[in-house]
C-alpha positions as CSV (number, residue, x, y, z in Angstrom):
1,X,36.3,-33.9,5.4
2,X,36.7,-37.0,6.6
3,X,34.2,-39.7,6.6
4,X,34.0,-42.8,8.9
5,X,31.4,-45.3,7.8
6,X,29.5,-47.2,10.5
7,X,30.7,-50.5,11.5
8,X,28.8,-53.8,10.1
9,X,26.9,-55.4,11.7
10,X,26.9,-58.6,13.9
11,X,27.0,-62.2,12.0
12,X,28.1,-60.1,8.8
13,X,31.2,-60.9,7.4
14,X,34.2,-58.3,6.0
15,X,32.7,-58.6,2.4
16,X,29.5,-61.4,2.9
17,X,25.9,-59.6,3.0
18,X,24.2,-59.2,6.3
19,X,23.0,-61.5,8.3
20,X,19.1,-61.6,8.9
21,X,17.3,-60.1,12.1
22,X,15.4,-61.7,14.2
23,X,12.0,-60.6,14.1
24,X,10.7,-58.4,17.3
25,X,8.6,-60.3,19.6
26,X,4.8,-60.0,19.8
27,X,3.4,-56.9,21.5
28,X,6.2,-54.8,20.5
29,X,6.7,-52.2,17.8
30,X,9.7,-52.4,14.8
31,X,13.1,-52.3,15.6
32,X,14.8,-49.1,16.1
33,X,16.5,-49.0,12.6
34,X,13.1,-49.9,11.4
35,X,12.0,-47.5,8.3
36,X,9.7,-44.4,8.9
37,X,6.3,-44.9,7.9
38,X,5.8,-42.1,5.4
39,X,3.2,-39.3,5.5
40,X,-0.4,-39.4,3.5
41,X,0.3,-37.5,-0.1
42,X,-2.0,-34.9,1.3
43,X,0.7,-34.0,4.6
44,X,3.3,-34.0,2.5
45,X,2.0,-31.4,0.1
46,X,0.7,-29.3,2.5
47,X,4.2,-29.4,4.5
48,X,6.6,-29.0,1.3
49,X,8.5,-25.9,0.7
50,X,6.9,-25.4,-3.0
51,X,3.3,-25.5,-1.5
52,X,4.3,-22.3,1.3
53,X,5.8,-20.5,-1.4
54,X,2.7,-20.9,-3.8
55,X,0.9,-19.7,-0.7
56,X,2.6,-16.8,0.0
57,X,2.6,-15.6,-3.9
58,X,-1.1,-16.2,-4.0
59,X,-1.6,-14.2,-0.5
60,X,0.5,-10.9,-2.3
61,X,-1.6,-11.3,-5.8
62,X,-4.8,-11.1,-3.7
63,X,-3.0,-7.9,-1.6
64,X,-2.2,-6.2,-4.7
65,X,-5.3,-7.1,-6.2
66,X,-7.4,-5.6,-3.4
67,X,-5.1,-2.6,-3.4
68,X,-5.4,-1.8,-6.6
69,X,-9.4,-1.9,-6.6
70,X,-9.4,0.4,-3.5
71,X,-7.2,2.7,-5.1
72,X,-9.1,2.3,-8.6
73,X,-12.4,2.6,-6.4
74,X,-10.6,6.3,-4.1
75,X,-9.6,7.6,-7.5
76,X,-13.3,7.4,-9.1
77,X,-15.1,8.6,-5.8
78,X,-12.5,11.3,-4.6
79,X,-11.2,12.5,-7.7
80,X,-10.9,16.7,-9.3
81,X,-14.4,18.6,-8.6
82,X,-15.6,16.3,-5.7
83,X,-16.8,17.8,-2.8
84,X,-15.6,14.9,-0.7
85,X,-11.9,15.2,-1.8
86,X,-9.5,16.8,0.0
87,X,-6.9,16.7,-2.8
88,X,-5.7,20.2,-4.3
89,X,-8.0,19.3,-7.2
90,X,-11.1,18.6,-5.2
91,X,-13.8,20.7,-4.2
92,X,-14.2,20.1,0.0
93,X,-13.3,23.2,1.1
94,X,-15.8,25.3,-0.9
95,X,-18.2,22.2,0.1
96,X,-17.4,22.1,4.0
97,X,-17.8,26.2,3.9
98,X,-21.5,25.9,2.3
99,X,-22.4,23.5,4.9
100,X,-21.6,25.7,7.6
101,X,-23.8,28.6,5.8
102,X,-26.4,26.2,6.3
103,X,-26.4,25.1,2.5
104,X,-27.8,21.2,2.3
105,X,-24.7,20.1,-0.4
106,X,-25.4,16.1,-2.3
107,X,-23.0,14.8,-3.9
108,X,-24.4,12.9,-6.8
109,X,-23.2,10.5,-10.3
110,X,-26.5,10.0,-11.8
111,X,-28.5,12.9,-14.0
112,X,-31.9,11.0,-12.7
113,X,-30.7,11.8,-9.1
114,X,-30.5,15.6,-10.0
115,X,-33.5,15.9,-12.3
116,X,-35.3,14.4,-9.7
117,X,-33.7,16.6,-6.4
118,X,-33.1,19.7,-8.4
119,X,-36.3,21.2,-8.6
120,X,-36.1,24.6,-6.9
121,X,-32.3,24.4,-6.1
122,X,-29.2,25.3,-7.2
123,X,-27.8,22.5,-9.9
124,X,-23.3,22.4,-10.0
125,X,-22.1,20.1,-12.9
126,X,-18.7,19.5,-12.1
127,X,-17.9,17.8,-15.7
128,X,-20.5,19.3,-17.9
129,X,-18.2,18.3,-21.0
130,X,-19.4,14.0,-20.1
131,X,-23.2,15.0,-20.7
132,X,-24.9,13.8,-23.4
133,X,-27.2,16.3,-25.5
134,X,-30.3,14.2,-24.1
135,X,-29.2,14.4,-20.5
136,X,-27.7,19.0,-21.0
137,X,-31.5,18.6,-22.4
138,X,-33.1,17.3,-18.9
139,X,-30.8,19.2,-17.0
140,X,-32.4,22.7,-18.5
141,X,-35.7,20.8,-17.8
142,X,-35.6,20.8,-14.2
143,X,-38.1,23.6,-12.8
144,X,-36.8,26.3,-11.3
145,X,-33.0,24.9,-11.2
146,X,-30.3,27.6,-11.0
147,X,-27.6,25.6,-13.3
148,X,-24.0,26.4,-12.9
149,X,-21.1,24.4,-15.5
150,X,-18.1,24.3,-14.2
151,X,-15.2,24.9,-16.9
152,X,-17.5,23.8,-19.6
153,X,-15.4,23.8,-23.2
154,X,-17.2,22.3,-25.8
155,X,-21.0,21.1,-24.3
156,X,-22.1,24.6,-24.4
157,X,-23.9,23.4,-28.3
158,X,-25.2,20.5,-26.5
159,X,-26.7,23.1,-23.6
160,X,-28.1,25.6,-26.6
161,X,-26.2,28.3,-24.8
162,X,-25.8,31.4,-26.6
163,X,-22.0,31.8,-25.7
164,X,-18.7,30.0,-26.9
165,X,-15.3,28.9,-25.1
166,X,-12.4,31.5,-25.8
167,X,-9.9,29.1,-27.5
168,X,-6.3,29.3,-26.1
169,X,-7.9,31.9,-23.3
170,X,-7.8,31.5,-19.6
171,X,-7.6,33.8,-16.5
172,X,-4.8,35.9,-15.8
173,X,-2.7,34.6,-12.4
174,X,-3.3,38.3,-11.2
175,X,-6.2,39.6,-9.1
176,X,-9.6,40.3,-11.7
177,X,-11.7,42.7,-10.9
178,X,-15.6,42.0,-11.7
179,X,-15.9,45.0,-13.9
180,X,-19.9,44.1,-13.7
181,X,-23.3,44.7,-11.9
182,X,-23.7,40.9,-10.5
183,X,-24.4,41.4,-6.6
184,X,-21.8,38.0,-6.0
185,X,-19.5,39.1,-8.1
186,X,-19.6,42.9,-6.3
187,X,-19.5,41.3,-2.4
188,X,-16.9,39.1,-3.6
189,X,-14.6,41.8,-5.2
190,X,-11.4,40.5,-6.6
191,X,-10.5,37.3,-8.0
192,X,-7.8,35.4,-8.9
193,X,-8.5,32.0,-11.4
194,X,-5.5,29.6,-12.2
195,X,-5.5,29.0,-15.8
196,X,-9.4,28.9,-15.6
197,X,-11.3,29.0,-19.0
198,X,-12.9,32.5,-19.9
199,X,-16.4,33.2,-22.5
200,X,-17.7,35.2,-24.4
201,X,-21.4,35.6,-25.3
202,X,-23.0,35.7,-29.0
203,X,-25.5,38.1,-29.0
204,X,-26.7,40.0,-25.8
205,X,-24.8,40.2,-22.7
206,X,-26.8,38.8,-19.3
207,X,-24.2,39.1,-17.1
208,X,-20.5,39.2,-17.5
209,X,-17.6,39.5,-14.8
210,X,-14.0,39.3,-14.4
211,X,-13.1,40.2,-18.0
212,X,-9.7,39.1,-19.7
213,X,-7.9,37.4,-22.5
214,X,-11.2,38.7,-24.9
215,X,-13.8,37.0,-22.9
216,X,-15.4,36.9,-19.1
217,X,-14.0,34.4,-15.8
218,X,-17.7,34.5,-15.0
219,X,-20.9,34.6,-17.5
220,X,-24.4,33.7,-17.2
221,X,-26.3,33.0,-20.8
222,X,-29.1,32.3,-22.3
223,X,-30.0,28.6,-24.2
224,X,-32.2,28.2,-26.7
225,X,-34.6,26.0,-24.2
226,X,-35.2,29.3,-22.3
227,X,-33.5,28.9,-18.9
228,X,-30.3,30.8,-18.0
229,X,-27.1,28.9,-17.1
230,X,-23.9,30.4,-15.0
231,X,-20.6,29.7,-16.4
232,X,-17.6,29.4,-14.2
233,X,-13.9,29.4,-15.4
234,X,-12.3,28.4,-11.7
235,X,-11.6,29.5,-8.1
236,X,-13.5,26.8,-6.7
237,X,-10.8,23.9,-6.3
238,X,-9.0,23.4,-2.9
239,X,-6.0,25.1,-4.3
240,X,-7.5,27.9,-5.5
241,X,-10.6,29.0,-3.0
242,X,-8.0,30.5,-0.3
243,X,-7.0,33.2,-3.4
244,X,-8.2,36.4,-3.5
245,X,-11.8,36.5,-3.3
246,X,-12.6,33.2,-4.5
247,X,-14.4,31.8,-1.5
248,X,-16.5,35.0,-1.2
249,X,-17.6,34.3,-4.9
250,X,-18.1,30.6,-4.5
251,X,-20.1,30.9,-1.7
252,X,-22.6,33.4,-3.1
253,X,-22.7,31.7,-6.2
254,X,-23.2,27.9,-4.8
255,X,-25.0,29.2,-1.6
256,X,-27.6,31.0,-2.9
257,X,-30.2,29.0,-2.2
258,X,-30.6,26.0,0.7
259,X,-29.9,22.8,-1.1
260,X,-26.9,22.3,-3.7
261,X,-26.8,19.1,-5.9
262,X,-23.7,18.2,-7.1
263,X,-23.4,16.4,-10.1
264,X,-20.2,14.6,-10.8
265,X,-19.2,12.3,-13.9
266,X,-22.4,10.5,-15.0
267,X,-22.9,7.1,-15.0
268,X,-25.6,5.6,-17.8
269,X,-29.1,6.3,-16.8
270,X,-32.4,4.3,-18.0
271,X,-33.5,7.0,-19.9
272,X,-31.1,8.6,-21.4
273,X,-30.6,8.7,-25.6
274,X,-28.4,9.9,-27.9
275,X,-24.5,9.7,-28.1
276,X,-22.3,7.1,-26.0
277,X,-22.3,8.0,-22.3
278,X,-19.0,8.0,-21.3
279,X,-17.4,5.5,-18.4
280,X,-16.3,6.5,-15.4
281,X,-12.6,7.1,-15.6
282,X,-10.1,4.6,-13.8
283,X,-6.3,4.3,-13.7
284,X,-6.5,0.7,-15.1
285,X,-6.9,-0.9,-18.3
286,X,-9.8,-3.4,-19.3
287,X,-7.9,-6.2,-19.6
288,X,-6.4,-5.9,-16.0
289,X,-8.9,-8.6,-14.4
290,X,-8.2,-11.2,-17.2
291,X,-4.4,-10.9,-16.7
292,X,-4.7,-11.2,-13.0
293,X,-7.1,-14.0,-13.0
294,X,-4.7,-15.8,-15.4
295,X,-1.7,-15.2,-13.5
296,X,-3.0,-16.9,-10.0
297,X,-4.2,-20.0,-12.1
298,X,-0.6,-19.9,-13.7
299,X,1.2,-19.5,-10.4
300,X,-1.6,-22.6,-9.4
301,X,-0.8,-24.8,-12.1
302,X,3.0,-24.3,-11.3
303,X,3.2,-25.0,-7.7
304,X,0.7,-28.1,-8.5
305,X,3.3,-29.4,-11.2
306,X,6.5,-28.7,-9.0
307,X,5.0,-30.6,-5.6
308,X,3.8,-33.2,-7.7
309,X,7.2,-33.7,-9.3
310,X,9.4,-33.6,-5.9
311,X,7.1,-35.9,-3.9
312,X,6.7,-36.3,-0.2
313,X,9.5,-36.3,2.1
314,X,11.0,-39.3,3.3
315,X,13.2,-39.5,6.0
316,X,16.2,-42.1,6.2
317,X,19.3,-42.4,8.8
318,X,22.7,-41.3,7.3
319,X,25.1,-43.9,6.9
320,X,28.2,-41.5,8.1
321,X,29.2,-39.9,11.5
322,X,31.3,-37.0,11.6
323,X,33.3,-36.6,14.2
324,X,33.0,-33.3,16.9
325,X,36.4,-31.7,16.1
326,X,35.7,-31.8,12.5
327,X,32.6,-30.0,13.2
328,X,34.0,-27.6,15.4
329,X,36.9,-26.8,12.8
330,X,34.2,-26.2,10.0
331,X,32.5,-23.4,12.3
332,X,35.5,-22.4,12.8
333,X,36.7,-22.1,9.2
334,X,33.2,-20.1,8.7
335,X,33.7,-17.9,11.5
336,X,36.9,-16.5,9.8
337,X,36.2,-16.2,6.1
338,X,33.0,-14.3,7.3
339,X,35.4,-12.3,9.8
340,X,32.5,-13.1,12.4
341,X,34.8,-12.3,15.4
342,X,31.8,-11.8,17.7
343,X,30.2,-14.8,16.5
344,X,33.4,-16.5,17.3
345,X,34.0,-15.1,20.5
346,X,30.3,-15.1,22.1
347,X,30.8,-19.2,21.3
348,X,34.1,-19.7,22.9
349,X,32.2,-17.3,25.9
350,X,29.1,-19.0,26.1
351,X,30.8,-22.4,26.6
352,X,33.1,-21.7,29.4
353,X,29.8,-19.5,31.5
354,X,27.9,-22.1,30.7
355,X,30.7,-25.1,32.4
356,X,31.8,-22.9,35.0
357,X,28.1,-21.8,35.9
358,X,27.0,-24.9,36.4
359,X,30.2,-25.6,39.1
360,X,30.3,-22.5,40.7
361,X,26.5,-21.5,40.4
362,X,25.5,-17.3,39.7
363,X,24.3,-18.4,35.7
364,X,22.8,-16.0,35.3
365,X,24.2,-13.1,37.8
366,X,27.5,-11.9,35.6
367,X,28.9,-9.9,38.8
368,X,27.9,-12.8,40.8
369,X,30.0,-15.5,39.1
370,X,33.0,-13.2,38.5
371,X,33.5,-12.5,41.8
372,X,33.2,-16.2,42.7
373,X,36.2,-17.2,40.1
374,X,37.8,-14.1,41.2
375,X,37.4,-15.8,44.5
376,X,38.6,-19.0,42.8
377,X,41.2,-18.1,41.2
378,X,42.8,-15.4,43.0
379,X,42.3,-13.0,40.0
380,X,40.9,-9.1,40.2
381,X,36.7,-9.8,39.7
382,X,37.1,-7.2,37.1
383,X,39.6,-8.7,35.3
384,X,37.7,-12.0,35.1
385,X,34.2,-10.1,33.7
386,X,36.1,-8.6,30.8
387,X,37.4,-12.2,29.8
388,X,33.9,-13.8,30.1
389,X,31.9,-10.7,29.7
390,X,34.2,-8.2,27.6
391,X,33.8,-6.3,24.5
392,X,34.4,-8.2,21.2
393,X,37.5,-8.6,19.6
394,X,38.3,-6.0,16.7
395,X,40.7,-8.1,15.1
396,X,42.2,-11.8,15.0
397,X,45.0,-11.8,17.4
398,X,42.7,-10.5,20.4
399,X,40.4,-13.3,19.3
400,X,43.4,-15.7,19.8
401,X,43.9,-13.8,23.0
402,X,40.6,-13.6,24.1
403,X,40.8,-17.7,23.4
404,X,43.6,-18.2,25.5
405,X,42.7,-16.3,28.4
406,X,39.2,-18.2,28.8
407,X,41.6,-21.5,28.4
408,X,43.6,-20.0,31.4
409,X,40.4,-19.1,33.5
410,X,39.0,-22.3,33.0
411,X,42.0,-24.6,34.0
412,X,42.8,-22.1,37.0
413,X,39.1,-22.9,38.3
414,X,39.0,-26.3,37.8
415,X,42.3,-26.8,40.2
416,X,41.7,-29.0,43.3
């Protein structure tokens, strides 16, 4: 490209320095050539490139931040055996069935909360497994509680019940009968539990139904504090209450009487002794705060360091021109390694519109002004609204075509 440098001055000579300027009179501002004043340090930083990117990474660390505590916080709250969730694992259809029979169903996470509502009503631990021996112990305490464990596999020692877990057991796929006296068991007829757990008792048999794999789907046992408690293998998740006669057995069992409290994974209470109480589950390490904390003051520090070093912008006149044709050629030497034909051609259309628009009028009526060349020019309208408003070329001889026509139109309409 060819570079033209500006002419010197006046009073300068071809290789002498140039000569002073006058200073501008009183009352008036610098020269034009004068320097720009440059921005405050504080404008500059908050108007450089580096500080809008820094900006933008902080904004998606505190989006994925946020996202992953919500989803951390749906996880814990809606998770398997919650009557809120609506997941296959979850427990809200068996839930949103006892409300309508009228059942008051509370949703609970602490073992105070259900030793201190359970009194007289029926008591579902949907993790019995995460109980302490202290807090099975205050759960059998509750006065007239009906307690039911859902899929319990090794607690039952901590509960005193007389029954075990059938290792490597677990309901058949295929409809169970109940095989037993229990009125729920009888009105709700077959069952089918996928891969539930199954029990049998040690010593005397309370109740048993829905035998298989050497032990019972359903079992009610005694505990060495005295009260019974009701051991369920499944049918009660959302994927599983629709089979058989699962609901029918669900809702006998949990509707019995008018208020359910349902007791989900525990959280520590005040009270409670003996053996570490376990956390609530999340899909997140520990350490995931610390590393994200650290990150944002490392993506800080950075973005600090790199505005710092490049410094407010400063704007100076370019000692070159460049002449028109040169630009022209360059956009034109971009047009065709791109192969932007339509590009190409909607700029060699827009400039002759845009000329003969402002001679003949119609800019921005298509028809209008075609039909006023056409008028012009002698030329069918229709032929002169494919040249300015045709299709684009498919290839580079009907862009040199296209080229020439609009050449052609444009020296026809400017004729006296």
């Amino acid at each position: 490209m060819t570079i033209f440098a500006a002419p010197p001055g006046p009073g300068a000579g071809p290789t002498g320095p140039p000569a002073d300027k006058p200073e501008p009179p009183a009352g008036q501002g610098p020269p034009p050539d004068a320097p720009t004043r440059p921005r405050s340090r504080w404008s500059s930083f908050w108007r450089h490139p580096a500080t809008r990117w820094v900006a933008a990474i902080l904004l998606v660390t505190l989006i994925i931040a946020l996202t992953i505590t919500a989803f951390g916080s749906m996880t814990g709250s809606n998770g398997p055996n919650d009557p809120r969730s609506a997941r296959p694992d979850g427990a809200g259809a068996g839930a949103a069935v006892l409300r309508q029979e009228g059942v008051d169903v509370r949703p609970t996470r602490r073992v105070d909360d259900a030793v201190r509502d359970g009194a007289g009503a029926t008591v579902v631990v949907a993790f019995p497994d995460r109980l302490t021996a202290a807090q099975a112990r205050r759960l059998l305490a509750i006065p007239d509680a009906r307690i039911i464990l859902l899929a319990p596999e090794s607690v039952l020692e901590r509960f005193g019940a007389a029954a075990e877990n059938v290792l490597g057991g677990g309901s058949a796929e295929i409809p169970m009968t109940p095989q037993c006296d229990d009125p729920a068991a009888l009105r709700a007829g077959d069952t089918q539990f996928r891969g539930g757990e199954v029990y049998r008792p040690n010593g005397a048999l309370l109740a048993g139904c829905y035998p298989g794999d050497g032990g019972f789907g359903y079992l009610r046992a005694a505990t060495a504090a005295g009260p019974e408690i009701e051991l369920l293998g499944g049918g009660w998740t959302n994927d599983e209450i629709a089979l058989a006669g699962n609901a029918a057995l669900v809702t006998s069992l949990f509707g019995s009487r008018d208020r359910l409290i349902w007791l989900l994974e525990t959280t520590p209470d005040s009270d409670s002794t003996g053996g570490g109480e376990p956390t609530r589950p999340t899909v997140l390490p520990g350490w995931w705060t610390m590393a994200v904390a650290q990150a944002v003051v490392a993506v800080i520090i950075v973005g600090l360091w790199r505005g710092r070093r490049l410094g407010p912008i400063i704007q100076e006149r370019l000692p070159v021109r460049v002449r028109a044709s040169e630009t022209v050629e360059g956009h034109g030497r971009l047009y065709f390694r791109l192969s932007a034909r339509d590009r190409a051609a909607a700029a060699l259309r827009d400039g002759v519109v845009r000329r003969l628009s402002r001679r003949y009028g119609h800019g921005n009526d298509p028809m209008a002004l075609a039909a006023a060349l056409a008028e012009r020019t002698g030329r069918d309208s229709r032929q002169v609204h494919q040249v300015l408003f045709g299709p684009v070329p498919t290839d580079d001889d009907q862009l040199l075509d296209l080229a020439e026509n609009l050449d052609q139109l444009e020296q026809e309409a400017r004729q006296p």
